[in-house]
Structures are given as C-alpha cells and as structure tokens.
C-alpha positions in Angstrom: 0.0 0.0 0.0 0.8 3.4 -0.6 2.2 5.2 2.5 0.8 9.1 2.8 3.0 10.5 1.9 3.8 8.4 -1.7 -0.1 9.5 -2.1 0.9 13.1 -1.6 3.8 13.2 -4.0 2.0 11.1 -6.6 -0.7 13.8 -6.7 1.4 16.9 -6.3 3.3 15.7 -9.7 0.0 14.8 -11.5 -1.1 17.7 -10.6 1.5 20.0 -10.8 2.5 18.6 -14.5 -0.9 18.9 -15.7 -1.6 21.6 -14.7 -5.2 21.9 -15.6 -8.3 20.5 -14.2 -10.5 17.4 -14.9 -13.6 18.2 -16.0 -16.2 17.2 -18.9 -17.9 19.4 -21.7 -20.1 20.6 -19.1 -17.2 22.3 -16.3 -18.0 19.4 -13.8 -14.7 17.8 -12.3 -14.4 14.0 -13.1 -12.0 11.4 -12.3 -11.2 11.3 -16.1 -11.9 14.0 -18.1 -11.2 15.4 -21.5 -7.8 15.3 -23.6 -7.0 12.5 -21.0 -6.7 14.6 -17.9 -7.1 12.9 -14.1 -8.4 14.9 -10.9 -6.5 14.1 -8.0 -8.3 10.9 -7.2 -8.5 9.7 -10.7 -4.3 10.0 -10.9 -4.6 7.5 -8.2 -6.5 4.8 -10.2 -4.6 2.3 -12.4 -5.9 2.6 -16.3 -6.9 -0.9 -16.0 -9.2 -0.3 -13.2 -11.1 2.9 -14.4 -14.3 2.6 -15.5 -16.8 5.3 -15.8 -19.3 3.8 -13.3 -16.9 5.0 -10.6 -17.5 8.7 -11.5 -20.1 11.3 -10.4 -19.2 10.4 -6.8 -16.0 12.1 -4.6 -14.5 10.7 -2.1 -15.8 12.9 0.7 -19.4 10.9 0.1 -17.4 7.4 1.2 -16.0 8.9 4.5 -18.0 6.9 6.5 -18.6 4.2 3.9 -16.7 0.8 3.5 -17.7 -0.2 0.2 -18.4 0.9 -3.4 -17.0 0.9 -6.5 -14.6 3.9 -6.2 -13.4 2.3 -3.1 -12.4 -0.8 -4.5 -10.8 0.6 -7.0 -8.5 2.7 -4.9 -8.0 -0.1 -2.9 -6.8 -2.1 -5.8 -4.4 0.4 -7.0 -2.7 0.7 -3.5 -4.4 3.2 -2.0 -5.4 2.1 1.7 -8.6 3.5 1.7 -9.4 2.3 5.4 -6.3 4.2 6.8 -8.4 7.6 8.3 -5.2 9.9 7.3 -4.9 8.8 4.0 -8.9 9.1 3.6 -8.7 12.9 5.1 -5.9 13.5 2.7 -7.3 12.5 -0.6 -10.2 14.4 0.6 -8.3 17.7 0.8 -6.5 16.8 -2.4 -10.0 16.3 -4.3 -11.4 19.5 -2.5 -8.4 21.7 -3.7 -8.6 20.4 -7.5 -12.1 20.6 -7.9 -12.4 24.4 -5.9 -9.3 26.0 -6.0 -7.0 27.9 -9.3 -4.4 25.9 -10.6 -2.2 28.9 -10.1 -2.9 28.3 -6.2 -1.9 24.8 -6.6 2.2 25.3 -6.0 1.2 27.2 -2.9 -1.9 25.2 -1.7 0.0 21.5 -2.1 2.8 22.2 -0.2 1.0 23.7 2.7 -1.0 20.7 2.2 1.6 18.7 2.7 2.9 20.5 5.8 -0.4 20.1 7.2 -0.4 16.4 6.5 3.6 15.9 7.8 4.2 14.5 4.5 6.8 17.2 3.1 
C-alpha cells in the first residue's frame, strides 16, 4: 500500500504537471476528463481499473462508507482506503482540485503537505 506521503507526491506531480483541471464538456470535475486529464483521485487509479461507473461520486461521500466501486478501485491500485489519514488526505487533495486555481496549486499542495507531515 501506498504510505501518505507516496499519495501526496503522486498527486502533487499529476497535478502539478498537468496543470489543468479534470472536467467534462459541461465544467463538472471528473475522475477522467477530456484530452485525458485525471483529478487528483482519478491519478490515483490504475488505467486498468477505471471505468466510468466510478465517476459522479467524490471521495468525501465514502468517508464513512466501507464499500463501493470507487473504493475498490482505490484499494486495488494501492491506496489504503481504510487508513483515516490517507482518507482525510485524498479528501483535501480532491477539495483543492475541484475548488481552488491551478495557479494556487504550488502554494496550496505544499502547505498541504505541511499540514499532513508528509513534506
């Protein structure tokens, strides 16, 4: 499994090298979006896991959950989804690519990551 802080540098670089958000035609963030762009989640997810059933739902609606299909899919890429940091963390990761510029990002991730002790 992925320890927090391999979750927080895998992000920061997705994020920081794409530097553009995940969306579809219609501005709403996705896990996979056009001209093959990932959210913060979605960089998380091995290619042969994705599937588009796992959109339409962030991460923030399975904090108390166990089960459902983004879940396992996390879960199966290496993401321990039952670990309550890592589970706060991708929530604050999701929250800042879905709500914040991508000019804030540089700024944002690392005190992010301060806030998180993973940096």
């Amino acid at each position: 499994m992925l320890s927090a802080r391999e979750v927080y540098e895998h992000v920061r670089g997705h994020l920081l090298t794409q530097r553009a958000v995940s969306e579809d035609e219609n501005g709403s963030c996705r896990l996979r979006g056009d001209d093959g762009r990932k959210c913060a989640i979605g960089s998380l997810i091995r290619d042969d896991l994705y599937c588009s059933d796992i959109e339409g739902v962030g991460i923030a609606y399975y904090q108390n959950s166990r089960d459902g299909a983004l879940l396992r899919a996390l879960l199966a890429s290496g993401v321990d989804i039952y670990n309550e940091h890592i589970v706060k963390l991708l929530m604050e990761l999701e929250e800042l690519h879905d709500n914040t510029h991508v000019d804030e990002w540089p700024q944002l991730l690392a005190a992010l990551g301060r806030r998180h002790a993973v940096i």
